[in-house]
C-alpha positions in Angstrom: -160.0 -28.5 72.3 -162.7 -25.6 73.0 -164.9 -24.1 70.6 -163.0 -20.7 71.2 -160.1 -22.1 69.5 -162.0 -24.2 67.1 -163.7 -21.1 65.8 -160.0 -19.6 65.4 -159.3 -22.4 63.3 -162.0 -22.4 61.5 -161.2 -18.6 60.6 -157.5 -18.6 60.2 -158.2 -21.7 57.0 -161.0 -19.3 55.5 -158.9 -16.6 55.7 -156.0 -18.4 54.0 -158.3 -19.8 51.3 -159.7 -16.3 50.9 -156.2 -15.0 50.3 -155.1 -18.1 48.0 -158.2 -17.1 46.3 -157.3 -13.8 45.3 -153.8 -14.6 44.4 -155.2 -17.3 41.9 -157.2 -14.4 40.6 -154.7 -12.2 40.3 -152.5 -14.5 38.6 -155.5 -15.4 36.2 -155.5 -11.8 34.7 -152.0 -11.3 34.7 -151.3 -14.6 32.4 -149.5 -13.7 29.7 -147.3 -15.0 26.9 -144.8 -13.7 24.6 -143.4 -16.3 21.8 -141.1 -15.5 19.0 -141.0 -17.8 16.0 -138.1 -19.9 15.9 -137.3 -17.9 12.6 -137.1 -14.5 14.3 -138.9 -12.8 12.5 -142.6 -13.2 14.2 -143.5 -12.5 18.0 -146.9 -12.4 19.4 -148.1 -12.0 22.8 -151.2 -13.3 24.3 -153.6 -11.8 26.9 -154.8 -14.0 29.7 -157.6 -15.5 27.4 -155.4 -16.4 24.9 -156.1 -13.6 22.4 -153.4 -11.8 20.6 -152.5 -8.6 22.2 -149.4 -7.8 20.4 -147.3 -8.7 17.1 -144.1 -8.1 16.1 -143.0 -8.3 12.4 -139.1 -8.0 11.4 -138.2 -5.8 8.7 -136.5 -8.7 7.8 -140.1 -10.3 6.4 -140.2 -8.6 3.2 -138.9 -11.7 1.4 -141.2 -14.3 3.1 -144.6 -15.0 1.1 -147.8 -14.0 2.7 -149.0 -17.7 3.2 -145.7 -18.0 5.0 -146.2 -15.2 6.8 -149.7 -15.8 8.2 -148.2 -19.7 9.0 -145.9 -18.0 10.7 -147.6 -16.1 12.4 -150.9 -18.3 13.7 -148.4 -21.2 15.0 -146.6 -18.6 16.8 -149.9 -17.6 18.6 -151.0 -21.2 19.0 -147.8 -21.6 20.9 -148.7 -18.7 23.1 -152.2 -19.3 23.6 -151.2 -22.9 24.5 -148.6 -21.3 27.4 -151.2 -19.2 28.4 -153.4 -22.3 28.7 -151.0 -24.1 30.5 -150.1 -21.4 33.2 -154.0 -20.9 34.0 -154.3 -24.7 34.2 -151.6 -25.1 36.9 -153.0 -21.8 38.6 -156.6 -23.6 38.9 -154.7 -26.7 40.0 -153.3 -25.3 42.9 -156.1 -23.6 43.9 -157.9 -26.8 43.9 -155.8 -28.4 45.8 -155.3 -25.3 48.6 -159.5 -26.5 48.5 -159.3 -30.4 49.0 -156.7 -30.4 51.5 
């Protein structure tokens, strides 16, 4: 094989590690979760650090008790954080692997 197309080599795997790289990036910001509680009447989504971004309350809540509610409502983020978790953990994975092969 001559250097010529060793060098090509060697350029097309950086360039396709370069491009896996980004991707995992991308993906990395873009991690979100949504969960609703399996009453109904709590949702919360997660940013791509696991940090509640948005909540959703049913009118429906008005005869639940406030230690209920915040139960309610931190087990339903702990469920989305842990998604979020998950999906970054399996993004970093892969990327590992497109690394070690």
């Amino acid at each position: 094989m001559n250097s010529g197309h060793q060098m090509d080599l060697v350029v097309e795997r950086a360039t396709g590690l370069a491009n896996r790289l980004e991707d995992a990036l991308h993906d990395l910001t873009r991690a979100r979760a949504r969960v609703t509680h399996e009453s109904g009447l709590v949702s919360v989504e997660v940013d791509e650090n696991g940090g509640m971004s948005g909540l959703w309350i049913t009118e429906s809540i008005a005869h639940v008790d406030s230690r209920e509610l915040a139960a309610m409502i931190t087990a339903t983020a702990a469920r989305a954080a842990q998604m979020v978790a998950d999906r970054r953990e399996r993004i970093l994975a892969s990327l590992q692997a497109a690394f070690t092969d």
